[in-house]
C-alpha positions as CSV (number, residue, x, y, z in Angstrom):
1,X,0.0,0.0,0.0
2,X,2.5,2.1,0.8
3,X,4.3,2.0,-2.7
4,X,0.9,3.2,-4.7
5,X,0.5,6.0,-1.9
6,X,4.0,7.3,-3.3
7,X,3.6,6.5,-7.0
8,X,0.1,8.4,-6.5
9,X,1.9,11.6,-4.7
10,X,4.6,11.3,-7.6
11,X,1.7,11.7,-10.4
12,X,0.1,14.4,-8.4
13,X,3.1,16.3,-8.5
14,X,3.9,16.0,-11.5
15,X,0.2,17.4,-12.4
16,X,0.7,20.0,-10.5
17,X,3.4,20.9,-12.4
18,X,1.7,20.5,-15.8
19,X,-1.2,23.0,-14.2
20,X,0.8,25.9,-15.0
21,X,0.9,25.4,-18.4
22,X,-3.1,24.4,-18.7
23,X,-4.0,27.7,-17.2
24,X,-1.8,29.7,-19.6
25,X,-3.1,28.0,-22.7
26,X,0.8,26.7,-23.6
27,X,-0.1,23.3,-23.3
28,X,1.0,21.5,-26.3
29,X,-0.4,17.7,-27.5
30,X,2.0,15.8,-25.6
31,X,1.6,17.6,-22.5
32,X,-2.3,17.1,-22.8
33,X,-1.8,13.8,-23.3
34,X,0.2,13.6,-20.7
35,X,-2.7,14.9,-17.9
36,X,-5.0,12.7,-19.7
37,X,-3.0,9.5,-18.8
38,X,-1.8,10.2,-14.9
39,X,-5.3,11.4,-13.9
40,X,-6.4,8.2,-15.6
41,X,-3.7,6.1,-13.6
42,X,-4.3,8.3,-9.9
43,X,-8.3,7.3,-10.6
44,X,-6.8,3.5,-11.0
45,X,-4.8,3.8,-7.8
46,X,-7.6,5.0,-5.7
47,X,-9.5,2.3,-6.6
48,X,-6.8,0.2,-6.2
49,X,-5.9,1.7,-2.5
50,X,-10.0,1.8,-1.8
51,X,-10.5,-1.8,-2.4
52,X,-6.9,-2.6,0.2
53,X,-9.1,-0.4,2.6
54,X,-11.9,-2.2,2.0
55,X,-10.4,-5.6,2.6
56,X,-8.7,-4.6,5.5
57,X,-11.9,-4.2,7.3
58,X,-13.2,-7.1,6.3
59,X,-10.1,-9.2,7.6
60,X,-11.1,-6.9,10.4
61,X,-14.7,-7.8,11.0
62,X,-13.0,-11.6,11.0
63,X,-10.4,-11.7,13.1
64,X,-13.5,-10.2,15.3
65,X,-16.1,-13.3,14.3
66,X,-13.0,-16.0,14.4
67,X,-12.3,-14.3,18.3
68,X,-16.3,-15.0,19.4
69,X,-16.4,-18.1,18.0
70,X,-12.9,-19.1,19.5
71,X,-11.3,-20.6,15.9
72,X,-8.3,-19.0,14.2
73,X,-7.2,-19.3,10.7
74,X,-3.5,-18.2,9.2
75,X,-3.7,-15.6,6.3
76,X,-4.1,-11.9,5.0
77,X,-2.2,-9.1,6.5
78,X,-2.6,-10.3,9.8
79,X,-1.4,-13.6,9.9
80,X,0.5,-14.8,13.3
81,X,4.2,-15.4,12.4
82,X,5.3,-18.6,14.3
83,X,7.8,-21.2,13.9
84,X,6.0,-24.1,14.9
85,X,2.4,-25.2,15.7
86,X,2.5,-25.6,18.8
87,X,4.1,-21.8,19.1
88,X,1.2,-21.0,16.5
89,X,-1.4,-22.3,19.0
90,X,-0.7,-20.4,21.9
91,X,-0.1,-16.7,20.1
92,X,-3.5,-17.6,18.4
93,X,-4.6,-17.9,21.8
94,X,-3.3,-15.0,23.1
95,X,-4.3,-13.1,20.1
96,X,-7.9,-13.5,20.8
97,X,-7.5,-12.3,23.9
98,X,-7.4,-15.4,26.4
99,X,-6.2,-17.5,29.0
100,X,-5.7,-21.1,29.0
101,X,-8.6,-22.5,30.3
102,X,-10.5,-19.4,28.9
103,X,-9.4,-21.4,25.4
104,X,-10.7,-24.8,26.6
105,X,-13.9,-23.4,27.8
106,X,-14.6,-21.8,24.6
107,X,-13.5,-25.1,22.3
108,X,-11.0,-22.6,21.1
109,X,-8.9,-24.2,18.0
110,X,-6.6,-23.6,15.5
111,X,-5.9,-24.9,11.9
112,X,-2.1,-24.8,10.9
113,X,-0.4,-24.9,7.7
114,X,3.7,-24.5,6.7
115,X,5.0,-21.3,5.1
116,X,5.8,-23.2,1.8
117,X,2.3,-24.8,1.6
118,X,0.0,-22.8,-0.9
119,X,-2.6,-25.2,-0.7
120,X,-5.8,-24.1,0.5
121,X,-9.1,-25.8,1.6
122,X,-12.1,-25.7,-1.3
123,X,-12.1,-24.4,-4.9
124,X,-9.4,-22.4,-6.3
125,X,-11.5,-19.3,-6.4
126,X,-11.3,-19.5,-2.7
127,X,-8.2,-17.9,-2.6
128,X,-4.2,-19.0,-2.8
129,X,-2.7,-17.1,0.3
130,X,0.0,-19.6,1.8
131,X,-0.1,-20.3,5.8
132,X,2.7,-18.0,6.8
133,X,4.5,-21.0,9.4
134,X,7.5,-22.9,9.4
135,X,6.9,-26.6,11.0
136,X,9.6,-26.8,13.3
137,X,10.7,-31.0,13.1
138,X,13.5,-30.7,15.5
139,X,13.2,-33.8,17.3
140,X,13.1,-33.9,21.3
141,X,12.6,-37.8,22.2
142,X,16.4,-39.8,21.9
143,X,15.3,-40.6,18.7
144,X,12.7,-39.4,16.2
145,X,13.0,-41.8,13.1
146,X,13.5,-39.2,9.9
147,X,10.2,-38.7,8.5
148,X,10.9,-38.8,4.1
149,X,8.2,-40.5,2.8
150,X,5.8,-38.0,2.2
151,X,8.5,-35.3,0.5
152,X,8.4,-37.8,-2.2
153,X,5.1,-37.5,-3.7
154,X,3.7,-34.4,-5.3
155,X,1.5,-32.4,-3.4
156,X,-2.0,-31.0,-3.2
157,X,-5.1,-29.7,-1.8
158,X,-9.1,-31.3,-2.0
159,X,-12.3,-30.3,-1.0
160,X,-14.3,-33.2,-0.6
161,X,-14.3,-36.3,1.4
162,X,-13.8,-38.7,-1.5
163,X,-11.5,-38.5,-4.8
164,X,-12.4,-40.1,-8.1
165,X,-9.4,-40.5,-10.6
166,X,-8.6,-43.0,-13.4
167,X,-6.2,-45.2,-12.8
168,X,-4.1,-46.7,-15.7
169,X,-2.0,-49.6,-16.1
170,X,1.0,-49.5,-18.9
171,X,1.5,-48.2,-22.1
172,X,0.9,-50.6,-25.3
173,X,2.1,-50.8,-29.0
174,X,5.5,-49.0,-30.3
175,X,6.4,-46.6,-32.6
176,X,7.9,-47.5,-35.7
177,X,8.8,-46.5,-39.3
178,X,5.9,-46.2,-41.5
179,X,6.0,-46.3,-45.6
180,X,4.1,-43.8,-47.9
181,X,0.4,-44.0,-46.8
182,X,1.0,-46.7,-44.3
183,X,-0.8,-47.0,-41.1
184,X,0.8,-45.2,-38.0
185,X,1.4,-47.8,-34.7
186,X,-0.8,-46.7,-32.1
187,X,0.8,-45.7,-28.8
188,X,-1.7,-45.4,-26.1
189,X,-2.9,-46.3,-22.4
190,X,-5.2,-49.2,-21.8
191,X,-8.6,-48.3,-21.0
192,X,-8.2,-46.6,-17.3
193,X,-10.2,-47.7,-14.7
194,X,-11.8,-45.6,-12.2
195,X,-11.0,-45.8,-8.7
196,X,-12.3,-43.5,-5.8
197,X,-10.2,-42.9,-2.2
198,X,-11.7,-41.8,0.6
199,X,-10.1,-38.7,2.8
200,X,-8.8,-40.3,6.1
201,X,-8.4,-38.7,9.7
202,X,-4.8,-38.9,11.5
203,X,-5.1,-37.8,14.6
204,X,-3.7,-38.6,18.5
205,X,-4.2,-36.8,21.6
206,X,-2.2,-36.6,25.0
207,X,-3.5,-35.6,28.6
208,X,-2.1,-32.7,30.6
209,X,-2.7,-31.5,34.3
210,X,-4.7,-28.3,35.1
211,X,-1.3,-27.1,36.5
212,X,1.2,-28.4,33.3
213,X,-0.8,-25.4,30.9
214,X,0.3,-22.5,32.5
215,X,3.4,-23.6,31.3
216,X,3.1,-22.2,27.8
217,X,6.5,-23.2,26.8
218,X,5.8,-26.6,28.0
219,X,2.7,-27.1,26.1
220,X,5.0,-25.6,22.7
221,X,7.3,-28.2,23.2
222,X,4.6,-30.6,23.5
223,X,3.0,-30.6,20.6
224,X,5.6,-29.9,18.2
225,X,7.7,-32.8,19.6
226,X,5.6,-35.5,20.4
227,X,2.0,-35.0,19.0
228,X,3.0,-33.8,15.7
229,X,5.8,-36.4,15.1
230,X,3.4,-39.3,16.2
231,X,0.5,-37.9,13.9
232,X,3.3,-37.7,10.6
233,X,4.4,-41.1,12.0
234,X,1.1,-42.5,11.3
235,X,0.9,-41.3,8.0
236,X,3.8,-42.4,6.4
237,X,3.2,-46.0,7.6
238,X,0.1,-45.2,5.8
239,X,1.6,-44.2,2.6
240,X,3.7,-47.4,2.1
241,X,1.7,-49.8,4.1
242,X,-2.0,-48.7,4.9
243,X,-4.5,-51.5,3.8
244,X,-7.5,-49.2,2.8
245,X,-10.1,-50.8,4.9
246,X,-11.8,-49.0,7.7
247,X,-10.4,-45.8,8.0
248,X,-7.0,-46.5,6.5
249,X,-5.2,-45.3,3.6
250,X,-4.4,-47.3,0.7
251,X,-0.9,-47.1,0.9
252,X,1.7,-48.4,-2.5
253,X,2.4,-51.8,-1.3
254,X,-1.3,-52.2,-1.0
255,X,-2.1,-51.4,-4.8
256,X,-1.6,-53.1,-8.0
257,X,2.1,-51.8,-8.3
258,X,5.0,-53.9,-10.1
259,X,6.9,-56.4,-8.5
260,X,10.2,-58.4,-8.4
261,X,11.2,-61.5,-6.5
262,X,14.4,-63.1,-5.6
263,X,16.4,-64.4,-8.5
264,X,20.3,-64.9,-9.5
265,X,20.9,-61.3,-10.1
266,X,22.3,-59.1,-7.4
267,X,20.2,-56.4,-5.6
268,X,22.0,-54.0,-7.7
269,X,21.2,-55.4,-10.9
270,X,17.5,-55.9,-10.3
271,X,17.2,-52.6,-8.4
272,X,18.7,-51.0,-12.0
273,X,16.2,-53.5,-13.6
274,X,13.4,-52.2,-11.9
275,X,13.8,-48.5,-12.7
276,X,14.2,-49.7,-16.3
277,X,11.3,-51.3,-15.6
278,X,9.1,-48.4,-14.8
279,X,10.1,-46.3,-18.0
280,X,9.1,-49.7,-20.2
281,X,5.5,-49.9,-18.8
282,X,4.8,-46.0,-18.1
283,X,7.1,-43.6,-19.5
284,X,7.7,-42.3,-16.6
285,X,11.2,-42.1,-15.0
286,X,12.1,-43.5,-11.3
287,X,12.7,-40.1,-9.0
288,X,13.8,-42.4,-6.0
289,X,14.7,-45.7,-4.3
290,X,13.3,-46.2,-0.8
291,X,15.3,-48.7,1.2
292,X,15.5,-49.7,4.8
293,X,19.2,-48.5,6.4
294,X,20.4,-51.7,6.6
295,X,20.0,-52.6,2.8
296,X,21.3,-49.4,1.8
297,X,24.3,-49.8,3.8
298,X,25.1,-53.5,2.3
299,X,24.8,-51.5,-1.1
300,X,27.5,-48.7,0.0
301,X,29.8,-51.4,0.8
302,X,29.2,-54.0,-2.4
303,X,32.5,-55.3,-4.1
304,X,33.1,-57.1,-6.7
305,X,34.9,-60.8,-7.4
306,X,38.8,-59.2,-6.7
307,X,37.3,-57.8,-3.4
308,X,37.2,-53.8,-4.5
309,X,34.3,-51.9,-3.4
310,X,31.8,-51.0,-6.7
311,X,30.8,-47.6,-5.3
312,X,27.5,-48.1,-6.4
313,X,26.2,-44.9,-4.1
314,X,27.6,-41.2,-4.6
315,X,26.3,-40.0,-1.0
316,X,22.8,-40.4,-1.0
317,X,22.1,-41.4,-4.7
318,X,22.1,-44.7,-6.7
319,X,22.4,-44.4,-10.5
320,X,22.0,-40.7,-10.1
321,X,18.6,-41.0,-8.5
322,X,17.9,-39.9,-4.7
323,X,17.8,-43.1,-2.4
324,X,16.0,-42.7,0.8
325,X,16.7,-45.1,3.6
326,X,14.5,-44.9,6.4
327,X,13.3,-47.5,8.7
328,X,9.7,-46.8,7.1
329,X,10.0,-50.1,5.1
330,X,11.2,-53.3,5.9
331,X,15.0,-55.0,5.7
332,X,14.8,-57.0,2.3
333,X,12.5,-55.0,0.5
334,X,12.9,-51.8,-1.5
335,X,10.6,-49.7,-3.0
336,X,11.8,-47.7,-6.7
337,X,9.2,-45.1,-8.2
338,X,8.6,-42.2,-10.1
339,X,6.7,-41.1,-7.3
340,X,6.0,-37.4,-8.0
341,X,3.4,-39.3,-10.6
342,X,1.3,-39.8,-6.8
343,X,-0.3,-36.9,-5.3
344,X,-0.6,-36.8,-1.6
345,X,-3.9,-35.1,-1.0
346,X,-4.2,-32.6,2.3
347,X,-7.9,-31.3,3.2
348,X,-6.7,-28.1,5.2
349,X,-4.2,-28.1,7.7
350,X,-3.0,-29.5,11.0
351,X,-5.9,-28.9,13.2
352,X,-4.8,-28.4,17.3
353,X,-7.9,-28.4,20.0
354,X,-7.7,-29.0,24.0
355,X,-10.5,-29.4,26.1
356,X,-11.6,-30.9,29.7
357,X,-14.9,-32.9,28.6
358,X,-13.1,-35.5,28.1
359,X,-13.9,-38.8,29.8
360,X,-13.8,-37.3,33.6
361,X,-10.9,-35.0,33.0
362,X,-12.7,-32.2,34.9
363,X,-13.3,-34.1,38.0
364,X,-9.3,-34.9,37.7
365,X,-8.0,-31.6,36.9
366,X,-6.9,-32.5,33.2
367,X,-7.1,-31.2,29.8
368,X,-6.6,-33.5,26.6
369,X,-5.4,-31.9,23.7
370,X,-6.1,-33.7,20.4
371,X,-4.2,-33.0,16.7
372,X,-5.3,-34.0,13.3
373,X,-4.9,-33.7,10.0
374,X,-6.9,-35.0,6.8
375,X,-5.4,-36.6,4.0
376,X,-5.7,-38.7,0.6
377,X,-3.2,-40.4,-1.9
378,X,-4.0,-40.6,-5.8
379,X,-1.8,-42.9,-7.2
380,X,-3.1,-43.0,-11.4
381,X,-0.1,-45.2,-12.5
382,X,0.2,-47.8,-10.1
383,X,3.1,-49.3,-12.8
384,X,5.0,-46.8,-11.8
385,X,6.2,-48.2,-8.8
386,X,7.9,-51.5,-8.1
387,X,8.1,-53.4,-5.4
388,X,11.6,-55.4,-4.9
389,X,12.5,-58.6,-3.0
390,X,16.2,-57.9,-1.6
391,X,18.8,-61.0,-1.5
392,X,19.3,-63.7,-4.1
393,X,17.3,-67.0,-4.6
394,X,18.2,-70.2,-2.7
């Protein structure tokens, strides 16, 4: 705002200037022209600066709703800067004006989102401002197994409680050359079939004492160290493993993906085999290898018949491709996709609410605070993704 309140005083002046010249009838075409176009563009700018105005006291009028009814969202020119949710929580709360247990009396909650996420709940014409927070992942248990899993697929937002997508299997038929007024091969996708995901809830809670949340920093800690890494726990088990029924994801293993057993070539070899693999029956290239520790260790330390090492892995690549190990999948089987073909799904953010109805935590002095999040994975080419059997056959 405050640039088009100096470009306008700029154009002003420089009217003012041209004034002289009006009033003495020694204005020539250029200069008219001139007048013409910045009174044009200072009419443009108040608009421009009247509709800021405008909005302002709508986000206003808000913020004043979202205090009554005790739930906070992150956007506009007033977003709360925080660096985690958990801090995000309890400015929200302070921002509106209350206490602790003022918060749990009013079912005060908040809806969280990271600064690089510009996903937003709804249609697109609901808007594109990003949730201006970092999540901070720093880990506070003796260990906090590296969350990677969901990094890998591409990302995005949905409306609904249920997705309907085709789902296709491989490409068929090859190009070739073709003579004078021959017939062209056809290249083309078997008939898709339609699938439809449901959304599915993550979500945990923990109990705290009456006395524990006047510790604010406590309650910070909290729930950016242990509720929200058991909550992203959850979910990337359910990426890779969930088995769709109930209220569980569908996760990769679980879905009509490519597979290879044991056999006389080494893991290398049929770990190269599989990536080929995916560009055969999709097109699509393998963007990463997901392997437990253990396997990608044996891999780092491969030698050949005279005893030297291979040096299969350049840091934290095979083949030029990012491998991920991380205890998310199990010793003697790898996963190698192109998994940015897979859209993890998010309905809104990560949603943090504390109140003391809970079983008989008022009679006890307690408050349980509860953390969830909604998501959905679309996975269209199930091909492109290939599940491999580590070790050779007996």
């Amino acid at each position: 705002m405050a640039s088009l309140k100096e470009k306008r005083a700029a154009l002003v002046k420089q009217l003012e200037e041209k004034q002289g010249l009006l009033a003495a009838g020694k204005a020539d075409g250029d200069t008219i022209a001139f007048v013409k176009s910045a009174l044009a563009e200072v009419e443009g700018i108040d608009r421009q600066l009247d509709g800021m105005k405008q909005s302002d006291d709508l986000l206003a009028q808000i913020s004043q709703l979202n205090a009554k009814t005790g739930v906070q969202h992150v956007g506009g020119s007033d977003a709360i800067h925080a660096k985690s949710i958990g801090d995000y929580y309890v400015k929200s709360m302070q921002n509106a004006g209350l206490d602790v247990k003022s918060a749990i009396a009013r079912n005060f909650e908040v809806e969280y989102k990271a600064a690089d996420d510009t996903h937003v709940e709804g249609a697109p014409s609901e808007g594109y401002a990003p949730y201006l927070t970092q999540i901070d992942t720093q880990p506070a248990r003796p260990y906090q197994r590296p969350l990677v899993v969901a990094d890998l697929f591409a990302s995005g937002a949905v409306s609904g409680n249920l997705i309907e997508y085709p789902e296709f299997s491989e490409l068929e038929g090859n190009a070739s050359t073709v003579a004078e007024t021959g017939v062209a091969p056809q290249v083309h996708w078997k008939e898709p079939v339609w699938k439809q995901d449901k959304i599915s809830t993550v979500a945990s809670f923990f109990a705290i004492s009456d006395n524990m949340m006047d510790d604010l920093n406590w309650i910070v800690s909290e729930i950016n160290n242990n509720a929200q890494y058991d909550l992203k726990l959850a979910e990337e088990n359910q990426l890779l493993s969930g088995d769709g029924t109930g209220n569980n994801l569908k996760g990769l293993f679980n879905r009509e993906i490519q597979t290879m057993g044991q056999d006389e070539l080494s893991d290398a070899d049929r770990l190269s085999k599989a990536k080929l693999y995916i560009t055969l029956k999709t097109n699509y290239q393998a963007d990463a290898f997901v392997l437990n520790p253990v396997d990608f260790w044996k891999l780092t330390i491969a030698k050949n018949a005279e005893g030297s090492y291979l040096n299969l892995t350049n840091g934290s690549t095979l083949w030029n491709v990012p491998a991920i190990a991380t205890a998310a999948i199990a010793e003697g089987t790898a996963l190698v996709g192109a998994f940015k073909s897979a859209e993890l799904l998010r309905k809104g953010g990560l949603v943090v609410k504390m109140t003391d109805s809970n079983a008989d935590d008022f009679l006890h002095f307690k408050q349980t605070c509860r953390i969830s999040e909604r998501v959905g994975l679309q996975v269209k080419y199930p091909k492109a993704f290939v599940k491999v059997t580590l070790g050779k056959a007996a």
